[in-house]
VOPA-503840 format. One record per residue (C-alpha): residue number from 1; x, y, z; residue in three letters; chain. Coordinates in steps of 0.5 Angstrom, whole numbers, plus 500, padded with zeros to 3 digits. Each point is the difference from the previous one (the first is absolute). Example, Ala and Ser with C-alpha at 12.3 -4.5 7.8 and 13.67 -1.06 7.14 Angstrom:
<rs>
R, 1, 525, 491, 516, ALA, A
R, 2, 502, 507, 498, SER, A
</rs>
This chain:
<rs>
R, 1, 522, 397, 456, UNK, A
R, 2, 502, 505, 505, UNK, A
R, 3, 503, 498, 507, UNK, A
R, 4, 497, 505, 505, UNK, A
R, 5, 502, 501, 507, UNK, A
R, 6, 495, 500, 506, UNK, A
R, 7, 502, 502, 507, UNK, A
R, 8, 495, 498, 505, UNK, A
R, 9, 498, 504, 506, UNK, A
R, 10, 498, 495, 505, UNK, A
R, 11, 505, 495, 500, UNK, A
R, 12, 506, 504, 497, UNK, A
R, 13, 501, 495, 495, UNK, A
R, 14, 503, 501, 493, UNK, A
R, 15, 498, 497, 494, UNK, A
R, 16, 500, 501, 492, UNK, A
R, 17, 494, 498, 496, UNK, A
R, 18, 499, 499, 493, UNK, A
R, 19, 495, 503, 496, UNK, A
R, 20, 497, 503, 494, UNK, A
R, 21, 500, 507, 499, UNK, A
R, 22, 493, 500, 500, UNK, A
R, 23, 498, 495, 505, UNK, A
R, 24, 498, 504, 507, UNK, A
R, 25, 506, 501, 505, UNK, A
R, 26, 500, 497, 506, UNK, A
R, 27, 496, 502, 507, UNK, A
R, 28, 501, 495, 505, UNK, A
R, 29, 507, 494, 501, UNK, A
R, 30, 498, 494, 497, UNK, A
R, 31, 499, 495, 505, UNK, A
R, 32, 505, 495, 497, UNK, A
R, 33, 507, 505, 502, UNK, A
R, 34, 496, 503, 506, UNK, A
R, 35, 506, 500, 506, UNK, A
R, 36, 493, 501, 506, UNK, A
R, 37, 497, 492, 503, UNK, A
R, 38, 494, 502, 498, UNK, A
R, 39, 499, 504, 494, UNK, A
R, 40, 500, 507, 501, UNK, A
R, 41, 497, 503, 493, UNK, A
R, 42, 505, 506, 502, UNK, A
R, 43, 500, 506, 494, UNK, A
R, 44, 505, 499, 495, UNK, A
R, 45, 504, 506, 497, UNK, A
R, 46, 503, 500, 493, UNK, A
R, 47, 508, 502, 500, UNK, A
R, 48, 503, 503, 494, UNK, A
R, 49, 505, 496, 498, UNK, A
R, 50, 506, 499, 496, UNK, A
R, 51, 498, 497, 494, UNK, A
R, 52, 502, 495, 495, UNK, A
R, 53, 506, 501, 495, UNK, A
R, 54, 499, 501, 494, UNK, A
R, 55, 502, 494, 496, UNK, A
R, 56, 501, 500, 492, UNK, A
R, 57, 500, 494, 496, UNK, A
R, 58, 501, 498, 493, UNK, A
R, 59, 505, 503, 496, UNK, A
R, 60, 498, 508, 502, UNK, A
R, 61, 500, 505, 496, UNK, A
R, 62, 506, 505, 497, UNK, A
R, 63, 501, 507, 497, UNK, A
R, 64, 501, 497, 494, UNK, A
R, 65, 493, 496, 499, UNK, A
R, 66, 497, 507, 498, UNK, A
R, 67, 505, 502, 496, UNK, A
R, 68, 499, 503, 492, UNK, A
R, 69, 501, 497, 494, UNK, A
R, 70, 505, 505, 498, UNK, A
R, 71, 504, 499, 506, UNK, A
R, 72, 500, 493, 499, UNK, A
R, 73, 503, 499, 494, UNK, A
R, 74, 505, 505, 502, UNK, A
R, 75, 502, 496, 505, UNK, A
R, 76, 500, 493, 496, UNK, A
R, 77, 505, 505, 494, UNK, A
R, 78, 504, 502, 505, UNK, A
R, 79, 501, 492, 504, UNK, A
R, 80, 500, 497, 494, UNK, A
R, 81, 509, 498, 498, UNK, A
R, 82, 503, 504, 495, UNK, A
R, 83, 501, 496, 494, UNK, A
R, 84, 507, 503, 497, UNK, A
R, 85, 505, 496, 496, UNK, A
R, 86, 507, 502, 499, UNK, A
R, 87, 504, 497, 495, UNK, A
R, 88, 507, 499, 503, UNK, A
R, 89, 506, 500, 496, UNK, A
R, 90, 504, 494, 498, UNK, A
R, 91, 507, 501, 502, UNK, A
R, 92, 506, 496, 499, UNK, A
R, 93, 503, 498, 508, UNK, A
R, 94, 506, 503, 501, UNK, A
R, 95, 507, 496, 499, UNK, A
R, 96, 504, 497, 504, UNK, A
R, 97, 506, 504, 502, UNK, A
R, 98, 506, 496, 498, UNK, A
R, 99, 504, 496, 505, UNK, A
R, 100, 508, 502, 500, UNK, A
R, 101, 504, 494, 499, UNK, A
R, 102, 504, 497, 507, UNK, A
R, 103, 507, 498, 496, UNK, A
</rs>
């Protein structure tokens, strides 16, 4: 439900009041918050306020949600790892090179 601003006229007082969209809005303070020793019944007026946030919860949606069916197996040939194998040829190892002789 949204959280409406009132001001009233007589006391000064702010204040915020939940309601339903549809409910009547508020004509006179409320007696509980009203600032004046004795009940006033001042004229209440309704602020513009700033609103709530948006908030989205849950997983959220993504560009790729919509996506073609074409598009996406495309996508998944281009993810996938390439299977190549490649020979290599055996060689023999090199020698080693001869030691000189210390006489």
């Amino acid at each position: 439900m949204p959280t409406y601003e009132y001001v009233c006229k007589k006391c000064g007082r702010k204040f915020e009041a939940v309601q339903s969209m549809s409910a009547p809005a508020l004509t006179i303070c409320p007696k509980d918050i009203c600032t004046e020793k004795k009940w006033g019944r001042g004229k209440v007026t309704k602020q513009i306020g700033a609103g709530a946030g948006l908030l989205f919860k849950g997983g959220g949606f993504y560009i790729t949600d919509y996506r073609s069916e074409g598009y996406k197996s495309a996508a998944k040939k281009d993810s996938a790892p390439a299977k190549t194998e490649t020979k290599t040829e055996a060689k023999p190892a090199p020698k080693p090179a001869a030691k000189p002789d210390k006489k």
